[in-house]
SEDO-409789 format. One line per field, with one value per residue (C-alpha): residue in one letter; residue number from 1; x, y, z. Coordinates in nm, 4 decimals, padded with zeros to 6 digits. Example, Ala and Ser with C-alpha at 12.3 -4.5 7.8 and 13.67 -1.06 7.14 Angstrom:
<recs>
code <- [A_S]
pos <- [1_2]
east <- [01.2300_01.3670]
north <- [-00.4500_-00.1060]
up <- [00.7800_00.7140]
</recs>
This chain:
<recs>
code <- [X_X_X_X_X_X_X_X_X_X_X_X_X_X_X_X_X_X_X_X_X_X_X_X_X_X_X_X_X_X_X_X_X_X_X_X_X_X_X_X_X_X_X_X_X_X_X_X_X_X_X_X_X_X_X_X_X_X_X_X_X_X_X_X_X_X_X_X_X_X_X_X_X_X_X_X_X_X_X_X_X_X_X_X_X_X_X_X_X_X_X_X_X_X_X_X_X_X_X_X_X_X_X_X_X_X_X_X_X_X_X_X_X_X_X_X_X_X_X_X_X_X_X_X_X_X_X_X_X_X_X_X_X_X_X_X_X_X_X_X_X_X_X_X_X_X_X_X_X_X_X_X_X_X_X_X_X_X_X_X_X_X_X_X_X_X_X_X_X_X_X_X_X_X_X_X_X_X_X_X_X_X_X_X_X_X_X_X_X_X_X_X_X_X_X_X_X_X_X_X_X_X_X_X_X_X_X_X_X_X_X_X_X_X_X_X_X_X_X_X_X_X_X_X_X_X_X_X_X_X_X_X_X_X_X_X_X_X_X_X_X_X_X_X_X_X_X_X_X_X_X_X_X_X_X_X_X_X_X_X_X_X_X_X_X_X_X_X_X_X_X_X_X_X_X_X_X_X_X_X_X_X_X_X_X_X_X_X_X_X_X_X_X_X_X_X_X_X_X_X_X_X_X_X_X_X_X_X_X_X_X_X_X_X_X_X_X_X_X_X_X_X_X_X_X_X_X_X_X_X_X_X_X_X_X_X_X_X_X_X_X_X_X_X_X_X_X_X_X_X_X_X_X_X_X_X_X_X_X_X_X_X_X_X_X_X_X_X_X_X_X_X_X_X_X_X_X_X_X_X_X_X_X_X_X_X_X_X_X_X_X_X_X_X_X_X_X_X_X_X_X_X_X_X_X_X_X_X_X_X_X_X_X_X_X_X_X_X_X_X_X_X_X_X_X_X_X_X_X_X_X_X_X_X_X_X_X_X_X_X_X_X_X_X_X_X_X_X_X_X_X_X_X_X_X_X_X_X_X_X_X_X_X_X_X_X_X_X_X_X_X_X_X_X_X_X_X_X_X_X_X_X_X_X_X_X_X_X_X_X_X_X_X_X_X_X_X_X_X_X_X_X_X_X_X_X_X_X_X_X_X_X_X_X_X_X_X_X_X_X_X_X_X_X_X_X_X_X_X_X_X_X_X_X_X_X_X]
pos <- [1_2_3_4_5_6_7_8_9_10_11_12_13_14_15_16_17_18_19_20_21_22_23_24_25_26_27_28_29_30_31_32_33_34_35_36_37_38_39_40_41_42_43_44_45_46_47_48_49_50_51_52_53_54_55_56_57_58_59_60_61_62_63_64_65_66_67_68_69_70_71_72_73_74_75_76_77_78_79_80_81_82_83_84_85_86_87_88_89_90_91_92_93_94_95_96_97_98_99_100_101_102_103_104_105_106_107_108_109_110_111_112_113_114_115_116_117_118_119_120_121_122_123_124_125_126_127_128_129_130_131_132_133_134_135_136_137_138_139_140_141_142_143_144_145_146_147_148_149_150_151_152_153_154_155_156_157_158_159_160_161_162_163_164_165_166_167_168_169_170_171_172_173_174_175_176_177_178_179_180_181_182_183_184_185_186_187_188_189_190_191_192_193_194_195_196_197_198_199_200_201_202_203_204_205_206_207_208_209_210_211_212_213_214_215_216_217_218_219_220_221_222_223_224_225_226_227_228_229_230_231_232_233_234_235_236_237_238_239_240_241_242_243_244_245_246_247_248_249_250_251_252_253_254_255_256_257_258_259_260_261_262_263_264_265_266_267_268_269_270_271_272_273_274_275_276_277_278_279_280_281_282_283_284_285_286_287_288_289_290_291_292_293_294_295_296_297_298_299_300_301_302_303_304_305_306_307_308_309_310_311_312_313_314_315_316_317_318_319_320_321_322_323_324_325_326_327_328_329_330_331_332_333_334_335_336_337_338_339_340_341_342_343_344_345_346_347_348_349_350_351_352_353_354_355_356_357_358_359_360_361_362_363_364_365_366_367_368_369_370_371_372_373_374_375_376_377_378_379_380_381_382_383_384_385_386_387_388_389_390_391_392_393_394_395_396_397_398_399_400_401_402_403_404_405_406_407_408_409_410_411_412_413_414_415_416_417_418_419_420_421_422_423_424_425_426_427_428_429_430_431_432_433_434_435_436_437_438_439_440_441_442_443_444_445_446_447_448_449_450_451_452_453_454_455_456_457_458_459_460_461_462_463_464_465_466_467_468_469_470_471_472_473_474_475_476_477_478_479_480_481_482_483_484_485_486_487_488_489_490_491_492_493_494_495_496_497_498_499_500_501_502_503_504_505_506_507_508_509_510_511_512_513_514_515_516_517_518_519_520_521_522_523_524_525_526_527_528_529_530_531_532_533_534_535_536_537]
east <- [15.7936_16.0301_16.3703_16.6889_16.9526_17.2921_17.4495_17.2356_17.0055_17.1052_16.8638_16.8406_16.9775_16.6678_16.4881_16.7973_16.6407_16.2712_16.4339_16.6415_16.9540_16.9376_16.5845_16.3860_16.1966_15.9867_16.0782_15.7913_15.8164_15.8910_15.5377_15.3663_15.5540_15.4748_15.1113_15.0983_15.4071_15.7333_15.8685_16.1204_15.8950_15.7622_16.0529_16.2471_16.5857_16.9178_17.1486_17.5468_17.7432_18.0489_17.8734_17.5705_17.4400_17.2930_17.0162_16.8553_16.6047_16.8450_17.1837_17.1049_17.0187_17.3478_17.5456_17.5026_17.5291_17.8553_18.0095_17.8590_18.0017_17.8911_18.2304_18.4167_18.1752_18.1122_18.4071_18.3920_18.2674_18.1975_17.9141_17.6765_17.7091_17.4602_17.6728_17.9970_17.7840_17.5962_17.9363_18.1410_17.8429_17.8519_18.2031_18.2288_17.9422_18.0344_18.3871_18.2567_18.0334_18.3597_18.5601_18.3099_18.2049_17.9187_17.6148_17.2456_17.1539_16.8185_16.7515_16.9973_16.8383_16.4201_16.4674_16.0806_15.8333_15.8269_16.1830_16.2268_15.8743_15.8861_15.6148_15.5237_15.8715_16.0639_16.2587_16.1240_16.4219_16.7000_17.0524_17.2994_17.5187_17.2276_17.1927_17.5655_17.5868_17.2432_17.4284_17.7496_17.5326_17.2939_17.3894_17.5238_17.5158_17.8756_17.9569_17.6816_17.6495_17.7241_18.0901_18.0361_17.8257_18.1319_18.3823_18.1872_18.2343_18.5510_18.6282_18.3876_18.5516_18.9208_18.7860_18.6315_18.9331_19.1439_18.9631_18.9028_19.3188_19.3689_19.0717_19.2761_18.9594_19.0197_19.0069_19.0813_18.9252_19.0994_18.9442_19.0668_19.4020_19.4483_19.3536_19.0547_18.8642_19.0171_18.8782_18.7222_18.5528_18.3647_18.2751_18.1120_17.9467_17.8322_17.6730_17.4918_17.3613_17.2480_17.0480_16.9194_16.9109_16.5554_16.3896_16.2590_15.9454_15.6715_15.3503_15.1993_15.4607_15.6750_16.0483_16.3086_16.5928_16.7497_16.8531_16.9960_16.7915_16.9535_16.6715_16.4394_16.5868_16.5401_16.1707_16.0902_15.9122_15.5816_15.3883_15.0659_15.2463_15.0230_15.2936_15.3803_15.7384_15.6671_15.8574_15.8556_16.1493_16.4636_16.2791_16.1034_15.7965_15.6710_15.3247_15.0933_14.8299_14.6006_14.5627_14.8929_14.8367_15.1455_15.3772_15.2826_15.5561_15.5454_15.6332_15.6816_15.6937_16.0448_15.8577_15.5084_15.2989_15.0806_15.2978_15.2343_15.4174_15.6852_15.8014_15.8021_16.0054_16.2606_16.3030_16.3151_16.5894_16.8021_16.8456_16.7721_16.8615_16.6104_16.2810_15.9473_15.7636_15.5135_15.1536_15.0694_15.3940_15.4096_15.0956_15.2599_15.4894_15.3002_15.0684_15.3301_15.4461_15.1567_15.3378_15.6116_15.5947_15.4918_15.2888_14.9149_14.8491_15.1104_14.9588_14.5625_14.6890_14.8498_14.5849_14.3359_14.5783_14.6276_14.2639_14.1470_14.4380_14.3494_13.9508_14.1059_14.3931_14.6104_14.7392_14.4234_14.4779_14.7835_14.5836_14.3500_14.5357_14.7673_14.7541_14.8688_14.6001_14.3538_14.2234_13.9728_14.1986_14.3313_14.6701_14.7590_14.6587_14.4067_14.3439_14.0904_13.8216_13.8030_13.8803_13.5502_13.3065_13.4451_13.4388_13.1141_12.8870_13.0459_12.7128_12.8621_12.7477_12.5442_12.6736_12.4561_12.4956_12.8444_12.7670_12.5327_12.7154_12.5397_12.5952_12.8105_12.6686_12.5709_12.8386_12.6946_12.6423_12.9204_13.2097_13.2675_13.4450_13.1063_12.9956_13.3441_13.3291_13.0196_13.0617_13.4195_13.3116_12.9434_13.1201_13.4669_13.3710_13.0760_13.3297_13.6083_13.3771_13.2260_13.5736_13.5243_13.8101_14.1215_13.9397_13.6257_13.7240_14.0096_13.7065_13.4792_13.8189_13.8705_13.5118_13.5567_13.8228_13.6693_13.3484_13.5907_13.7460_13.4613_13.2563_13.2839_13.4037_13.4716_13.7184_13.9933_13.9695_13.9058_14.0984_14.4534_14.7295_14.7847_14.4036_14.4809_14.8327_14.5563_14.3130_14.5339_14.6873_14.3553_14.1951_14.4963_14.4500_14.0915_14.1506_14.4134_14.1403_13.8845_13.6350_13.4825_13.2200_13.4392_13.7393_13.4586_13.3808_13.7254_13.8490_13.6022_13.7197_14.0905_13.9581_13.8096_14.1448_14.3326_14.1346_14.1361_14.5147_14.6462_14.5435_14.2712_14.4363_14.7511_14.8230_14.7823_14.4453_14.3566_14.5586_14.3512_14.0306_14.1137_14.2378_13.8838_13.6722_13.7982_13.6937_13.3467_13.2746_13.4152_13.1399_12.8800_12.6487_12.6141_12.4341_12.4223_12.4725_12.8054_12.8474_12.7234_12.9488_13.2530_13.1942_13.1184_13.4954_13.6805_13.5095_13.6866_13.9719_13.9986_13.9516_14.2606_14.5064_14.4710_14.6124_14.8867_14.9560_14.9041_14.7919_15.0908_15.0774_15.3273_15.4394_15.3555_15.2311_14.9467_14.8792_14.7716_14.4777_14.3738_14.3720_14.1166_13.9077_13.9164_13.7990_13.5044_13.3885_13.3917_13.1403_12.9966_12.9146_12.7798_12.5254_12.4017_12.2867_12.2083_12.5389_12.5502_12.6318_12.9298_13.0810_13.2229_13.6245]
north <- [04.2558_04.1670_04.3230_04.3097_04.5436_04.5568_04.5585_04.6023_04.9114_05.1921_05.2501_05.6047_05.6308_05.7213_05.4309_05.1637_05.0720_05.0024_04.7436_04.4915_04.5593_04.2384_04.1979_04.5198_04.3304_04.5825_04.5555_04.5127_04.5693_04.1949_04.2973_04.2563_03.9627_03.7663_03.8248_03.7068_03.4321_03.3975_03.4190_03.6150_03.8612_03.9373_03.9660_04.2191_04.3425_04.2734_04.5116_04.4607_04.4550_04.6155_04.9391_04.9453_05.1327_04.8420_04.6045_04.2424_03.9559_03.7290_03.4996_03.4341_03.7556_03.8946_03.6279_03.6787_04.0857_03.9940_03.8088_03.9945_04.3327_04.4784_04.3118_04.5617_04.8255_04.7748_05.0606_05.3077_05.6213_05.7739_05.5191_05.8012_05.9727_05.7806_05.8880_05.7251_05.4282_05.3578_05.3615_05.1421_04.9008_04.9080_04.8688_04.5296_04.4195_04.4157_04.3166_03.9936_03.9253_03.9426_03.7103_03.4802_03.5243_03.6909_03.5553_03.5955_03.8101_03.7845_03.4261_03.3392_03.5698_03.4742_03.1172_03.0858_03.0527_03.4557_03.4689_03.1143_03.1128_03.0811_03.2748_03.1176_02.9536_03.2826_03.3344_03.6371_03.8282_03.8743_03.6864_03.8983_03.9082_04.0797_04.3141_04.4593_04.4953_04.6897_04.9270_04.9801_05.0864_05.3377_05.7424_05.8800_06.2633_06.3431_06.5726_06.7942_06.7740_07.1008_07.1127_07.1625_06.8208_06.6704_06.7968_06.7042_06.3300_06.3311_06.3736_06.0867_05.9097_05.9576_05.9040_05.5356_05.4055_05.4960_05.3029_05.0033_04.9964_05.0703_04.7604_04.5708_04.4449_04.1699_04.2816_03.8902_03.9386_03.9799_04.2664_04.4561_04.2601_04.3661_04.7203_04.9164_05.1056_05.4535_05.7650_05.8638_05.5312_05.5792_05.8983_05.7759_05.4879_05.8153_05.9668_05.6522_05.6427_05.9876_05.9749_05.5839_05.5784_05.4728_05.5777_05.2529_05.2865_05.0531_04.9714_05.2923_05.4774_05.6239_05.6577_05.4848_05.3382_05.4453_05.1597_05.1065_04.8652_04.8715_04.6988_04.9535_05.1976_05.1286_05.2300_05.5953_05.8604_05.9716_06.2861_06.0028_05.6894_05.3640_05.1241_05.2278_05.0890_04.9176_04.7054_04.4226_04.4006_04.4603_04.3526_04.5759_04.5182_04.7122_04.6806_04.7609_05.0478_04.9704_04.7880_04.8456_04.7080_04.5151_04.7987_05.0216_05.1835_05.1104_05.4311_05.5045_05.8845_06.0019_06.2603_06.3082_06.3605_06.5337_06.8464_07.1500_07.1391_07.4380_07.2231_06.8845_07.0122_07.1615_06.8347_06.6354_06.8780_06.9236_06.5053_06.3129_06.5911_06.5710_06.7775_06.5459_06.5065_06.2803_06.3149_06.6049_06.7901_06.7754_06.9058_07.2448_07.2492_07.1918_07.5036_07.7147_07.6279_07.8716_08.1890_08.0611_08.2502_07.9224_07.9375_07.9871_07.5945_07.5345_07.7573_07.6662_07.2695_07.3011_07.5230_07.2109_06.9616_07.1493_07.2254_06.9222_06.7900_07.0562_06.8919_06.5582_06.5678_06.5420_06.9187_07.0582_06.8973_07.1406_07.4097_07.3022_07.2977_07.5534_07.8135_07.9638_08.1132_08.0427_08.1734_08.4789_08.7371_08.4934_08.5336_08.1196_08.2289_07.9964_07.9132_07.6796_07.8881_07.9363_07.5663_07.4921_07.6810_07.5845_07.1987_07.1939_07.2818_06.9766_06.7040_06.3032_06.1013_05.8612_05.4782_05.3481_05.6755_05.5841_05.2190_05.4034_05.3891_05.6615_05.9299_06.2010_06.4193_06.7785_07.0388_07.2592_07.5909_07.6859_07.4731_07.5723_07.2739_07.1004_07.0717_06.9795_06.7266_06.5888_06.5737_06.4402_06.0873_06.1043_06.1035_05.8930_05.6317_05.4398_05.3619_05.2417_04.9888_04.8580_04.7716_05.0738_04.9563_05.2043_05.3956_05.4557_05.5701_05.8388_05.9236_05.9679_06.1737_06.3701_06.5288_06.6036_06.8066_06.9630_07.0256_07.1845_07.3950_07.5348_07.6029_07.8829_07.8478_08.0282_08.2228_08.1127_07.8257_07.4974_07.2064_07.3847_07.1966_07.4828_07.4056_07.0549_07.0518_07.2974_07.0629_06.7679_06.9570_07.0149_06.6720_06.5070_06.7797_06.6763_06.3584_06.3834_06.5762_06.3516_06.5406_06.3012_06.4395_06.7187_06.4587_06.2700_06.5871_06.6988_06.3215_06.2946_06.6422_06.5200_06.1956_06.3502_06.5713_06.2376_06.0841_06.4320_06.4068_06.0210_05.7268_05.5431_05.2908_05.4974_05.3806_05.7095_05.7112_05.3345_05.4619_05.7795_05.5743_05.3420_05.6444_05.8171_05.4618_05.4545_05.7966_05.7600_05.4757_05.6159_05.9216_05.7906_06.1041_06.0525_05.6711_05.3779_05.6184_05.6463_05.3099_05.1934_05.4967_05.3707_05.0131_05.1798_05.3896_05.0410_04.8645_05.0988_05.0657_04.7123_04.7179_04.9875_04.8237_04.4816_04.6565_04.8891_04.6634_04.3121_04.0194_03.7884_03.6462_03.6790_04.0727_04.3597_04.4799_04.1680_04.2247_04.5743_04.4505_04.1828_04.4360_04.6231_04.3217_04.2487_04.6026_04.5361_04.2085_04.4698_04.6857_04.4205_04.2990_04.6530_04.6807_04.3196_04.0165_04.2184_04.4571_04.6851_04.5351_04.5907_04.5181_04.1694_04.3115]
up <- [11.9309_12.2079_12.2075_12.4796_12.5792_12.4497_12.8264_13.1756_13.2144_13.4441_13.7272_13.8293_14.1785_14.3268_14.2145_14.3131_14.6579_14.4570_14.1652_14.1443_13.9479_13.7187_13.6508_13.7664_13.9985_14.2019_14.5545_14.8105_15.2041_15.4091_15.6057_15.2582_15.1309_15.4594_15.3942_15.0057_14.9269_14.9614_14.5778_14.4530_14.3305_14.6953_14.9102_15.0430_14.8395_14.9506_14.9261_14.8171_15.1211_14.9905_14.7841_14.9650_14.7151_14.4641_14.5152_14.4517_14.4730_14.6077_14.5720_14.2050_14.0639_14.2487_14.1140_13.7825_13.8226_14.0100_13.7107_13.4413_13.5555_13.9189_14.0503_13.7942_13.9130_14.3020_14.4164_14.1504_14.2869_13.9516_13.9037_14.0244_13.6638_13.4264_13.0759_13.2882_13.3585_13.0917_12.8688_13.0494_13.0547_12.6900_12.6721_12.8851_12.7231_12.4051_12.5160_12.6894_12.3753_12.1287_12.3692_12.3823_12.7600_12.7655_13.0013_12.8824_13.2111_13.1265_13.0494_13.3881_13.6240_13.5260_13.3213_13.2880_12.9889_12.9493_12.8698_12.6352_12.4126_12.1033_11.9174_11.5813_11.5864_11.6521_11.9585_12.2000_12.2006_11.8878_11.9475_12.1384_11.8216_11.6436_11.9194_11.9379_11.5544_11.5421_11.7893_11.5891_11.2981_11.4539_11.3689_11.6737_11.4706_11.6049_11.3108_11.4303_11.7873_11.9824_12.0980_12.4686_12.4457_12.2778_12.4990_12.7992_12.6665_12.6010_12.9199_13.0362_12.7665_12.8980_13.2201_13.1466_12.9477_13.2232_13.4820_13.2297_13.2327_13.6239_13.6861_13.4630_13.2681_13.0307_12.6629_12.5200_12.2465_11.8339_11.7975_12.1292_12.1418_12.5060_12.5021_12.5181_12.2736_12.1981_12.3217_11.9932_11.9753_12.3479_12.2166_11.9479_12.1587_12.3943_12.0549_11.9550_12.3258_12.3332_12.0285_12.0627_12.4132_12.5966_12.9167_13.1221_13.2500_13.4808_13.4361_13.5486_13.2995_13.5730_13.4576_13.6561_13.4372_13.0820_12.8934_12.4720_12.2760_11.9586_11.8037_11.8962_11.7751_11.4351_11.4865_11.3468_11.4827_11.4495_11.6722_11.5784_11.6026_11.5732_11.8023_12.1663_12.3684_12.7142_12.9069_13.1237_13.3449_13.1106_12.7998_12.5830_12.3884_12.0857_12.0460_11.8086_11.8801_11.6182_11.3036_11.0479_10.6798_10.4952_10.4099_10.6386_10.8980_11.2097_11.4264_11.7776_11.9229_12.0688_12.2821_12.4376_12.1181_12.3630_12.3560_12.1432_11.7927_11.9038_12.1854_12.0289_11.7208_11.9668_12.1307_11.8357_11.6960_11.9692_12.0945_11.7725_11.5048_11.2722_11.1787_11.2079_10.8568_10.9992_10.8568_11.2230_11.1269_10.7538_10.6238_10.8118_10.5918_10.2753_10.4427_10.4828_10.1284_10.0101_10.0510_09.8527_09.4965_09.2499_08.9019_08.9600_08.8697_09.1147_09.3587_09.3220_09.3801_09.6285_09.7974_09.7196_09.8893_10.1630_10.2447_10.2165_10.4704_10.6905_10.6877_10.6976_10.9041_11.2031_11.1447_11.2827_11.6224_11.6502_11.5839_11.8662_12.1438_12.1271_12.3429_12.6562_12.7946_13.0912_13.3629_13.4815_13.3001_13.0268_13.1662_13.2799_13.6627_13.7917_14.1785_14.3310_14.3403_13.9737_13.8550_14.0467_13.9403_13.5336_13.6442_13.8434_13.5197_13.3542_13.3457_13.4217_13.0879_13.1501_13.1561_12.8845_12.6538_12.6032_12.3936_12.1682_11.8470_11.6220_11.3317_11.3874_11.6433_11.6091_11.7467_12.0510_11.9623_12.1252_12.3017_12.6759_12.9201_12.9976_12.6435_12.5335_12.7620_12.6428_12.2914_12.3135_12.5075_12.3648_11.9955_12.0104_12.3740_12.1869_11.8844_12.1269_12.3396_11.9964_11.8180_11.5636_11.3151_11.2485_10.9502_11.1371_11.4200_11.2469_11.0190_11.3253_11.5423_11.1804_11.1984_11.5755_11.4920_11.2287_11.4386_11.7124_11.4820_11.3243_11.5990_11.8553_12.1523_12.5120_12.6249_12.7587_12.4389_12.6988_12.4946_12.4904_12.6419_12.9068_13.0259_13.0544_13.2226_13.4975_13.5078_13.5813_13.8574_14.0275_13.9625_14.1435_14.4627_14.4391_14.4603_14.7289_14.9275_14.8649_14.6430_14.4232_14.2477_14.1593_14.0893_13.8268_13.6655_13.6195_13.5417_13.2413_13.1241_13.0824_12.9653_12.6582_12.5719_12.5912_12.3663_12.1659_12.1542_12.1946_11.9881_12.1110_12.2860_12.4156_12.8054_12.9010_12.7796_12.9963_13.3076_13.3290_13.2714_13.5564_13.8022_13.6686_13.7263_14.0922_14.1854_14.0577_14.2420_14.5543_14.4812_14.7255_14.6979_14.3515_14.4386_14.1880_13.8683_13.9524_14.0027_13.6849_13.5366_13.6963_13.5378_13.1900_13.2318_13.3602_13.0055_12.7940_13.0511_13.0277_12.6486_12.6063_12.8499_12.6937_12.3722_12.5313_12.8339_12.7319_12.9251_12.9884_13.3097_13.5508_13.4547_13.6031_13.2294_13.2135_13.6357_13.5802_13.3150_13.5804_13.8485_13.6437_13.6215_13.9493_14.0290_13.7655_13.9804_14.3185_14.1162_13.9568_14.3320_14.4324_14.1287_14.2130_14.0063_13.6844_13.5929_13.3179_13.0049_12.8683_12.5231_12.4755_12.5317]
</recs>
């Protein structure tokens, strides 16, 4: 699903001189452009002449960010403050809309096939109208927020309704008749923000704008969800993660569902206001229910239930990687020296191993990194590259975690999150130093928690594979098995993205996938006129 913003994203300040400020257009240097084309996408940014402090692809995209509100914008100094911003966006934006003014940014600054398809006769992106009344019906939780977070924008509040009047902005409109909205009404657009609001992200999921998509909104949470929010440019796109029956809810996650429970319930809480009963949080609940006093019946049922959702479900993944321990004395201290020698027992798969779709494998006798490693891609990869359908694979994850559970394992436990927030630490200095075979070793490791922790086809989970794909091939010592590894990894890679990333040509989303398979045909090359085989994708 493809959903706009109520006014213009706010690029974080850091990230102005890197995007164009009407279409996000990713800026790239004039010695690169000159070598490739000379589109809009490829050119150099041109920065406002009067701010100097906002950027764009050229006389068009500036144009319509000059009409459609940088010109009200271009002096203020208090621009700098994203709350400050992002409200008096809002406020012009719906102002222009009720008055009967209002540009379509988007469909001005990039009027190409992306932005006017129709898919199965519906347009890509709801009407504008749709868009500002989804917004003045989301719960901005005002009555409950805390009052220092209230008075704070109040003050931003008094602060933009001041300027609106000393701009003399044009509020034509029946419903403004000439004035601005009151300071309790920019409050409660600041609530509705705060709780609704959406951090903009690229293709590689780095962070650089925050933006309200009403429509969006409207999706719930889930610490499991089964659709994921990307973007492309200022348009977002909910897409599916796996397969969702009629009547099913579609859920996105609010936080990283990677996250131990403790931490994700105090984030949840303390921005959106609600505790998560999603199928990983509730069946806590129902545990802890237990200890309530209830009738025996009451008691032995729910005991049942409960057991049978701790075989069965998502709750035991909680239980799995909590934990704060690691290192030689258990205590989170790790250095270099350490991180090795648990790495360098880890044993590559091999390529072929990882299409073998088989019965549930048989749990080591006990579960140290290496053999984690191992049973993790040997059990959940295969399913993945074969097109395992939504029930098989959960059934398949559901008696990995019970197997984990069950079985004994080392100490310091080796699938917390604590081991893996290490681990990803060292395989990026390993990387950054060069050490490939270690960088494999370690890659794979964090490749089976992801798939431990995410849904199958999570971007997280294809980035990593493609980050993990490059280093094995650039492992020379280990010859052509790491070759035909690294085209095994970019298989599954290509498979995932294709889901979480799309193919549309012409984003950034849809390059990334074609970057991959251009990076298959390199090692295609290398392994010569008879490649692996890899699944049909």
């Amino acid at each position: 699903m493809r959903s706009r913003p109520l006014c213009n994203p706010v690029l974080f300040p850091t990230h102005r001189s890197q995007h164009c400020e009407t279409c996000f257009k990713t800026r790239i240097p004039a010695s690169a452009a000159a070598a490739t084309t000379t589109s809009k996408s490829a050119r150099e940014l041109e920065r406002c002449s009067v701010c100097k402090k906002r950027y764009y692809c050229d006389r068009t995209c500036f144009t319509v960010a000059w009409k459609g509100w940088h010109r009200w914008i271009c002096a203020d100094k208090d621009m700098e403050d994203l709350d400050y911003e992002m409200l008096k966006m809002i406020v012009m934006s719906i102002e222009r809309l009720r008055n009967g003014s209002f540009r379509d940014t988007i469909s001005s600054a990039a009027p190409d096939a992306s932005t006017t398809a129709t898919t199965a006769g519906m347009p890509l992106q709801e009407p504008l109208e749709l868009t500002a009344y989804v917004f003045s019906t989301l719960m901005g939780h005002s009555t409950v927020s805390d009052p220092g977070t209230l008075a704070k924008y109040e003050e931003i509040a008094t602060r933009v309704r001041e300027q609106l009047i000393q701009i003399k902005f044009p509020f034509k409109s029946s419903v403004s008749q000439g004035e601005p909205p009151s300071v309790q009404e920019l409050i409660q657009y600041l609530c509705r923000f705060h709780c609704n609001n959406f951090s903009i992200h690229d293709a590689q999921l780095f962070t650089m704008a925050e933006g309200t998509f009403p429509v969006g909104a409207l999706f719930n949470h889930s610490c499991r969800p089964n659709a994921i929010v990307m973007y492309e440019g200022q348009i977002q796109i909910v897409r599916a993660l796996e397969d969702i029956e009629v009547g099913q809810e579609v859920c996105s996650s609010y936080v990283d569902n990677g996250v131990q429970r403790q931490e994700r319930r105090l984030l949840l809480k303390e921005k959106y206001y609600f505790d998560c009963h999603c199928p990983r949080c509730e069946e806590e609940e129902e545990g802890e229910g237990d200890e309530k006093e209830e009738s025996k019946d009451m008691v032995e049922s729910e005991s049942k239930k409960t057991a049978d959702q701790r075989k069965t479900g998502f709750r035991i993944l909680d239980d799995l990687i909590e934990g704060d321990q690691d290192g030689p004395n258990g205590d989170g201290k790790v250095d270099g020296e350490w991180l090795t020698k648990q790495f360098e027992a880890i044993i590559l798969p091999g390529a072929k191993s990882l299409q073998m779709v088989g019965p549930p494998l048989k749990a080591p006798k006990i579960f140290t990194r290496a053999s984690f490693t191992s049973y993790i891609l040997h059990s959940l990869v295969p399913l993945i590259q074969s097109g395992a359908t939504e029930a098989e694979y959960r059934a398949r994850l559901f008696d990995v975690y019970g197997k984990l559970q069950s079985t004994e394992h080392c100490q310091p436990k080796p699938f917390t999150t604590t081991v893996m927030t290490h681990a990803t630490s060292f395989f990026n200095t390993c990387l950054e130093h060069q050490s490939w075979r270690l960088a494999s070793k370690i890659g794979c490791f964090i490749l089976a928690q992801y798939l431990m922790i995410y849904p199958r086809h999570h971007p997280l989970v294809g980035l990593h594979g493609f980050t993990l794909a490059k280093s094995l091939w650039n492992d020379v010592e280990a010859g052509m098995t790491s070759v035909r590894l690294s085209y095994e990894i970019l298989g599954l890679t290509r498979r995932i993205l294709k889901v979480s990333h799309g193919i549309q040509r012409g984003d950034e989303n849809g390059d990334l996938v074609r970057e991959v398979e251009a990076f298959m045909k390199t090692v295609e090359t290398e392994l010569g006129s008879s490649p692996l085989p890899s699944p049909s994708a």
